[in-house]
C-alpha positions as CSV (number, residue, x, y, z in Angstrom):
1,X,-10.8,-115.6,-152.9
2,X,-9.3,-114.3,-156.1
3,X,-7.1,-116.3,-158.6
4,X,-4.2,-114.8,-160.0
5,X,-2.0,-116.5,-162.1
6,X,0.6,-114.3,-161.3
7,X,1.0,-115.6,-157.8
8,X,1.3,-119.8,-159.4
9,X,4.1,-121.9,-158.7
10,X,4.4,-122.0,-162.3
11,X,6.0,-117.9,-162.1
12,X,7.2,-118.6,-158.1
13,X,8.8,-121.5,-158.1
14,X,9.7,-124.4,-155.2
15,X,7.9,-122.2,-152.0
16,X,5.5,-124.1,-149.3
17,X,3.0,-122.6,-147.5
18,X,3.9,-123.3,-143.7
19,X,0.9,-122.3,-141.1
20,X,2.0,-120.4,-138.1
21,X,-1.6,-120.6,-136.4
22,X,-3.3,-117.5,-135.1
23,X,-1.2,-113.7,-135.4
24,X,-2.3,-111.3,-133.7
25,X,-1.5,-108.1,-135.1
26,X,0.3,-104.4,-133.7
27,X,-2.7,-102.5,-134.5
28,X,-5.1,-104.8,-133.5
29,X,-6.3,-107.2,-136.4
30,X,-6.1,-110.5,-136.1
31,X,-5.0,-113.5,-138.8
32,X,-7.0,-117.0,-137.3
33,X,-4.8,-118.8,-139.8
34,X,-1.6,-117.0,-140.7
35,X,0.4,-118.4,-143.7
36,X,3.7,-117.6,-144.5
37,X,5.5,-119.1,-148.4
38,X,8.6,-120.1,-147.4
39,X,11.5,-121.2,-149.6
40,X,14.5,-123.0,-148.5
41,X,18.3,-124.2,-149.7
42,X,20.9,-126.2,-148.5
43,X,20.7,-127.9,-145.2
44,X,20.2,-126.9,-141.8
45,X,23.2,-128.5,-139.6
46,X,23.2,-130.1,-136.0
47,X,23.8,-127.3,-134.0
48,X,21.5,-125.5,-136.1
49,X,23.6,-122.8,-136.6
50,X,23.8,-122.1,-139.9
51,X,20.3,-120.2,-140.9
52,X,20.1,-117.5,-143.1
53,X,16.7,-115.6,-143.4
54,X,15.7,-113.1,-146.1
55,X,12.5,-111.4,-145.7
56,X,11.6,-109.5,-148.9
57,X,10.8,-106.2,-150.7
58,X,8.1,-104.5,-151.6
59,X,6.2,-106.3,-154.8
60,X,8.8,-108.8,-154.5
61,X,9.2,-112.5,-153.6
62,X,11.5,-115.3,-152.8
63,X,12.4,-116.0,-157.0
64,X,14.0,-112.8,-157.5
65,X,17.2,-114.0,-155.0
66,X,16.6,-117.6,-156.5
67,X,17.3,-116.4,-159.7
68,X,20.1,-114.0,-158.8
69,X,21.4,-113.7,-155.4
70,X,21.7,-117.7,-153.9
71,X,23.5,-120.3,-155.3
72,X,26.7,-121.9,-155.4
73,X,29.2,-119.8,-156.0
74,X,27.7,-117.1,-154.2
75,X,27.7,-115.5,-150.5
76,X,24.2,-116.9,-150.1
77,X,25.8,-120.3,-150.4
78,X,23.3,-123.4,-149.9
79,X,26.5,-125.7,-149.3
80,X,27.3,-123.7,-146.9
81,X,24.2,-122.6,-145.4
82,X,20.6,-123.2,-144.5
83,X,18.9,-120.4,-146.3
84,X,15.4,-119.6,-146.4
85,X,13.4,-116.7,-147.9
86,X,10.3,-116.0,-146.2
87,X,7.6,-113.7,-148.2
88,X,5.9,-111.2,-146.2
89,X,2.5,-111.0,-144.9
90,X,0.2,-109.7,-148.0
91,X,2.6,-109.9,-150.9
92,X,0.6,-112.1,-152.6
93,X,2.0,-115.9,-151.8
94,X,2.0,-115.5,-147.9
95,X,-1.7,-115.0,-146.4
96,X,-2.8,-111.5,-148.7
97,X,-6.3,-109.8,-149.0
98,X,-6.7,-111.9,-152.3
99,X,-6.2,-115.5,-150.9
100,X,-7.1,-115.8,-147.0
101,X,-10.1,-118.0,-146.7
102,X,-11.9,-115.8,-143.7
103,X,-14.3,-113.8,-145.6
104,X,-14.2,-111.6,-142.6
105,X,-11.0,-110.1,-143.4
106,X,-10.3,-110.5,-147.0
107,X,-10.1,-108.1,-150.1
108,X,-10.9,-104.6,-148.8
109,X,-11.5,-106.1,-145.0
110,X,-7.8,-107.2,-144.4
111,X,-6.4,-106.0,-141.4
112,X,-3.5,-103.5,-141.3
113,X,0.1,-104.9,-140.7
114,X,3.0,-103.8,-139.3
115,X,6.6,-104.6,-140.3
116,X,6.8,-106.1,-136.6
117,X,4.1,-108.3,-137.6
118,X,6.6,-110.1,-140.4
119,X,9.3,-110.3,-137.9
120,X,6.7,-111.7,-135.0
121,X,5.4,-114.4,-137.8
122,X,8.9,-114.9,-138.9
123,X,10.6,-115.4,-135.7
124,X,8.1,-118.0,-134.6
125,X,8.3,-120.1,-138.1
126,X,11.8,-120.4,-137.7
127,X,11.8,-121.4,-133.9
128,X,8.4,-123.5,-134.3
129,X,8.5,-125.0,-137.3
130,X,12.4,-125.5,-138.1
131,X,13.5,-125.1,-134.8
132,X,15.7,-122.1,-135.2
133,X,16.6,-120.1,-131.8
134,X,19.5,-117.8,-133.9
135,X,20.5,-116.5,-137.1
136,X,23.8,-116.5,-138.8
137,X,22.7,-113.8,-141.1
138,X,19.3,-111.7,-141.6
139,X,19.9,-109.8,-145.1
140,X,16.8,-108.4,-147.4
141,X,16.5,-105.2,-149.4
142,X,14.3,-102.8,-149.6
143,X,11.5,-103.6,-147.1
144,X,13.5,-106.6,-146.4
145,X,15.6,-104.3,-144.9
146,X,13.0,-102.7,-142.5
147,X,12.4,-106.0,-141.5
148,X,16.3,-106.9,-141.2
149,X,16.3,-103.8,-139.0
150,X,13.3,-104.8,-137.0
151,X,14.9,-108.1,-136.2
152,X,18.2,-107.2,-135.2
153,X,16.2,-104.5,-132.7
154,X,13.5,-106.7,-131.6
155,X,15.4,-109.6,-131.1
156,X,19.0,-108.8,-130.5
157,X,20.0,-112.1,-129.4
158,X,18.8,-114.1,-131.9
159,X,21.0,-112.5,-134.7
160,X,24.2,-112.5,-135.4
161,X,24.7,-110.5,-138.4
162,X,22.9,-107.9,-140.2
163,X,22.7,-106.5,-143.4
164,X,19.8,-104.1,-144.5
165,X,20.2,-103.5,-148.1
166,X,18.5,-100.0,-149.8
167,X,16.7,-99.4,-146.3
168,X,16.3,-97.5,-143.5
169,X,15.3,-98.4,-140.0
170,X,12.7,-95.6,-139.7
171,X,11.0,-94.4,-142.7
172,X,11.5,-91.2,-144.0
173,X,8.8,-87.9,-144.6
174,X,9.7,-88.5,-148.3
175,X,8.9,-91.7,-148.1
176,X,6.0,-91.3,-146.8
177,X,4.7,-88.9,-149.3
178,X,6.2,-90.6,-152.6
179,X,4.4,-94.2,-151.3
180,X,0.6,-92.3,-150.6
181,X,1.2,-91.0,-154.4
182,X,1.6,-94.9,-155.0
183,X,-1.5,-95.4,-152.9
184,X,-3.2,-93.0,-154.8
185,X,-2.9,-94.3,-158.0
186,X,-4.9,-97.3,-157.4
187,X,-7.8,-96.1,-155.4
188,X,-8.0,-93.5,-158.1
189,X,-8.9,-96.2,-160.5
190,X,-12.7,-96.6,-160.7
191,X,-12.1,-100.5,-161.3
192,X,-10.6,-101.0,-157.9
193,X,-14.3,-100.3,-156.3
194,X,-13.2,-99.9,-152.9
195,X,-11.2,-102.9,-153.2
196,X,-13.5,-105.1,-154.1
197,X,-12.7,-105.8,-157.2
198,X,-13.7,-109.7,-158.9
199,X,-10.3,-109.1,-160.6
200,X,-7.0,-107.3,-160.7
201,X,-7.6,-106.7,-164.5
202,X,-10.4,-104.3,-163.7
203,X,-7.4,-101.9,-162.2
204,X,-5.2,-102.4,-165.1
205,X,-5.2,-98.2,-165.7
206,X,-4.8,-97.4,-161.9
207,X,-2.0,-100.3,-161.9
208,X,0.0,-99.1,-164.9
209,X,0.1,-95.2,-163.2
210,X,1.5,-97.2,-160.4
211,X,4.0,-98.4,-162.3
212,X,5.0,-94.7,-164.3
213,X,5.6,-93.5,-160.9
214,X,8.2,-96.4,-160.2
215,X,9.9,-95.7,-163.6
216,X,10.2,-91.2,-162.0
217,X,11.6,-93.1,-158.8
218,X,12.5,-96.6,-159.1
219,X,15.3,-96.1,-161.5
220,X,18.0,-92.9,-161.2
221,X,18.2,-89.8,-163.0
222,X,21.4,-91.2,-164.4
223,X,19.4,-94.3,-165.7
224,X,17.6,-92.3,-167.6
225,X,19.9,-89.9,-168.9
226,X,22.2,-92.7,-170.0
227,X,19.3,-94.8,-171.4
228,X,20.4,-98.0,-169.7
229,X,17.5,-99.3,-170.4
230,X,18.8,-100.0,-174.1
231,X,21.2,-102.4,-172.2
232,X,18.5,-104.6,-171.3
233,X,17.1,-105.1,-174.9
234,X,14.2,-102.4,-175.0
235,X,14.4,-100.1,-178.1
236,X,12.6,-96.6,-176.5
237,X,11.8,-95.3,-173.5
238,X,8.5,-95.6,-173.6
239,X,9.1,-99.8,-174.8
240,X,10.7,-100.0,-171.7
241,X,7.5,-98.6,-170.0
242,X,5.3,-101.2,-171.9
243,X,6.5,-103.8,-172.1
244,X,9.0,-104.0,-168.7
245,X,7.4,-101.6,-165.8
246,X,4.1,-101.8,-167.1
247,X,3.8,-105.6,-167.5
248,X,4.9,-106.1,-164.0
249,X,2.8,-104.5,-161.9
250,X,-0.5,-104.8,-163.5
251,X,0.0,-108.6,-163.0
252,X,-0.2,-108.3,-158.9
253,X,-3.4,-108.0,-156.4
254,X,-4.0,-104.0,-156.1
255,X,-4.9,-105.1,-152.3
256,X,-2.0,-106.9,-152.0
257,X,0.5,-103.8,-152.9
258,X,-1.9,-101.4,-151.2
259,X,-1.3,-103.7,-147.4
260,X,2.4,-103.7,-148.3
261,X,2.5,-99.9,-149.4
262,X,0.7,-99.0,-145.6
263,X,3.0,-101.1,-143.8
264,X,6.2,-99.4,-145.9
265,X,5.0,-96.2,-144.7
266,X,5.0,-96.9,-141.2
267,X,8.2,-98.5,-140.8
268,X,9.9,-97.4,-137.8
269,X,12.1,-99.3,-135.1
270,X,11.9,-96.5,-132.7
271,X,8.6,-97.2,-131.8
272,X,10.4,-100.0,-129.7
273,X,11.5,-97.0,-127.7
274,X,9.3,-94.1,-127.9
275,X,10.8,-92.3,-130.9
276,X,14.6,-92.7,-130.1
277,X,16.1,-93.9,-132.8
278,X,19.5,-93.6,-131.6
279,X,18.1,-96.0,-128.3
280,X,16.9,-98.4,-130.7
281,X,19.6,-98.9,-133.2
282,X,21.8,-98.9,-129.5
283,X,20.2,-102.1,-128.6
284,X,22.0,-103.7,-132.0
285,X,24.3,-106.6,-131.4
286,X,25.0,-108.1,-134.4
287,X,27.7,-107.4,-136.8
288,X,25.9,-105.1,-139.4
289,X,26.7,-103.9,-142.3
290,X,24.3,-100.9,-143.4
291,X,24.2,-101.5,-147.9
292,X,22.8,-98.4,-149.6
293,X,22.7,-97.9,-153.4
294,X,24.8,-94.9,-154.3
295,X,21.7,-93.7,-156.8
296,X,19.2,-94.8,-154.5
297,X,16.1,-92.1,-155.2
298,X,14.0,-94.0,-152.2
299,X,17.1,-94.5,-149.5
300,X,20.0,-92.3,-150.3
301,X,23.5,-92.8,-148.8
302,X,23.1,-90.4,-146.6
303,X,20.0,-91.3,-145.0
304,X,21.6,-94.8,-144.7
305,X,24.8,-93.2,-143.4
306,X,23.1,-91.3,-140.3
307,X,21.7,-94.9,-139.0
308,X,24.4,-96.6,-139.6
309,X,26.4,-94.4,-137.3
310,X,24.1,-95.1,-134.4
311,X,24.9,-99.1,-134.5
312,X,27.4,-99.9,-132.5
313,X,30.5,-101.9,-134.3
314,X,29.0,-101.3,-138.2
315,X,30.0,-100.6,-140.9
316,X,28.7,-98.8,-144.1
317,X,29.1,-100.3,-147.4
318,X,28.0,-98.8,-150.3
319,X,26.8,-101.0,-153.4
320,X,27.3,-98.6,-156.8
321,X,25.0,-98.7,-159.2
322,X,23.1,-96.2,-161.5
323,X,20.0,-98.4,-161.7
324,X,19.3,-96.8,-158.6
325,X,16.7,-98.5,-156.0
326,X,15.5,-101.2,-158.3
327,X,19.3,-101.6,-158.8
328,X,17.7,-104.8,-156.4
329,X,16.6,-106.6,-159.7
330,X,20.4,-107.6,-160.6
331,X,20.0,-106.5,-164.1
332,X,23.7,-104.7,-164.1
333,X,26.1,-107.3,-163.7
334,X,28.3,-105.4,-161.5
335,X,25.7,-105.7,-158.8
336,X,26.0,-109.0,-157.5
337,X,29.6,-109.3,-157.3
338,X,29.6,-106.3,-155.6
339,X,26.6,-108.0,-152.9
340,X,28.8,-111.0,-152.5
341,X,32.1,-109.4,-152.2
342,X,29.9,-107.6,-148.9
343,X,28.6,-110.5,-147.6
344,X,31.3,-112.9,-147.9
345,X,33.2,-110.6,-145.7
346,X,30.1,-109.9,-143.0
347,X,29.8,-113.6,-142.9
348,X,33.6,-113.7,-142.2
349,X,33.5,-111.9,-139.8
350,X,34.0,-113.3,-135.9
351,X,30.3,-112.6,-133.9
352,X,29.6,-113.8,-130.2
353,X,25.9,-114.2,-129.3
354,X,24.5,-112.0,-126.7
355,X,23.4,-113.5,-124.0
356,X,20.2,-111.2,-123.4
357,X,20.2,-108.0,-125.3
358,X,16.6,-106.9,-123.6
359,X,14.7,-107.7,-126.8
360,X,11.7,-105.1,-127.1
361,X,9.7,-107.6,-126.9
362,X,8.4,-111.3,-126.5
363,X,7.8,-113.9,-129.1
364,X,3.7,-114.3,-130.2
């Protein structure tokens, strides 16, 4: 096991580490002792109703929608609802190559993990452990929104409204390419050693390429051009590279963003139903509304658009914002009113739960 400060309560604040017992995985791996970081607000009612879950993003954990998305005030209201943020399998709080205590399958030995694998862990925390059977709203952005996706496919009548944020539902050939270049960067670095590694410093230079590729990507053309980043206090360009970009990625677990970077990649709901996506969106009973940034480099409009058509009863809402894809970090503060104005209505909205939508398949 590694220690990073990085992944302390001190930086990620008010989570618990809840055991789910043994996963085993899509492709085959196994987790004895699975661990998922949880945070929660507000207060689950009597008919237990009320739940909220939001999975999250790629590099990113429960404090960035404590510190701008939930709240009083908000959509994401804890007097109003039960709300909980569950971090994902290997982002560095849940169970990650860095921190599992099986020596067998940490650092460079953890197994690969699927987005279904999330949802599978997530679905059976929630009905276990806080005995949760149905979900007013699933909402996440980014990967969050794979996972939204893969819950509203996999278990249809569990959730009641939708709202993938900056996702798709199946992973695009860009995509693809643009995350290996990610991938790249860090096995490039001589300091990674295979992953294995005695500390994430050692991959400082492979980490901040990492992070110059976010800056080509991350942020629009139109970010740049404007030099928005002046807005957020940084002097340069290239200040905003060092001491913004780069600071923030070279803190995290290389092995942790390389299991999250595979798993990104491979995101796909049709493999519920042999490649069909239009099948698999069809099986979609909540109330969804599909959320793409209009400057999103990653998942533009159009990409979103084309799902969204293919789930019945949706509707596509489109958040504006020339940060582009990291847009997600709430810096412009047009974002969030624009994210509650979205949700307040979705949660508005009149659902009926279906009583069985042929889930693809069974609880683990």
């Amino acid at each position: 096991m590694i220690d990073n400060p990085y992944y302390s309560p001190d930086v990620h604040q008010d989570f618990e580490l809840v055991s789910i017992g043994r996963l085993e995985l899509e492709d085959g791996g196994v987790i004895d002792d699975c661990r998922l970081a949880v945070r929660t607000w507000g207060t689950l009612n009597e008919e237990k109703d009320n739940a909220i879950l939001i999975p999250t993003w790629y590099s990113g954990t429960h404090q960035i929608w404590a510190d701008a998305y939930v709240g009083p005030g908000h959509a994401l209201d804890p007097e109003k609802y039960f709300i909980l943020a569950v971090n994902q399998i290997g982002n560095g709080l849940s169970t990650s190559p860095h921190n599992v205590e099986n020596p067998d399958i940490a650092m460079s030995r953890f197994p690969d993990v699927r987005i279904g694998d999330d949802v599978v862990a997530q679905e059976r925390l929630l009905r276990e452990h806080f005995g949760i059977e149905k979900l007013a709203l699933v909402v996440g952005g980014s990967m969050g929104a794979q996972q939204t996706y893969e819950w509203a496919v996999r278990f249809p009548a569990k959730v009641l409204r939708a709202a993938p944020i900056a996702g798709t539902a199946r992973n695009t050939p860009h995509d693809f390419l643009f995350t290996e270049t990610l991938i790249e960067q860090i096995h490039s670095d001589p300091g990674f050693a295979g992953g294995e590694y005695a500390t994430h410093a050692q991959v400082e230079d492979g980490l901040k390429r990492h992070a110059h590729l976010w800056a080509t990507m991350g942020f629009s053309t139109e970010f740049w051009r404007q030099e928005k980043w002046s807005a957020l206090g940084f002097t340069s360009r290239e200040q905003f590279l060092t001491d913004f970009l780069e600071p923030y990625f070279t803190a995290m677990d290389p092995n942790a963003l390389l299991t999250m970077a595979w798993k990104w990649q491979r995101g796909d709901v049709s493999r519920h139903t042999d490649g069909d996506l239009a099948a698999a969106l069809g099986r979609i009973t909540a109330k969804t509304y599909v959320m793409p940034i209009d400057e999103d480099m990653f998942f533009p409009v159009r990409d979103c658009a084309a799902e969204q058509r293919l789930i019945p009863g949706s509707e596509l809402r489109v958040i504006e914002d020339v940060h582009g894809h990291l847009g997600l970090f709430a810096v412009d503060p047009g974002f969030i009113p624009q994210i509650d104005r979205h949700l307040a209505d979705l949660l508005d909205e009149p659902v009926e739960m279906a009583v069985d939508a042929g889930a693809a398949a069974p609880p683990r």
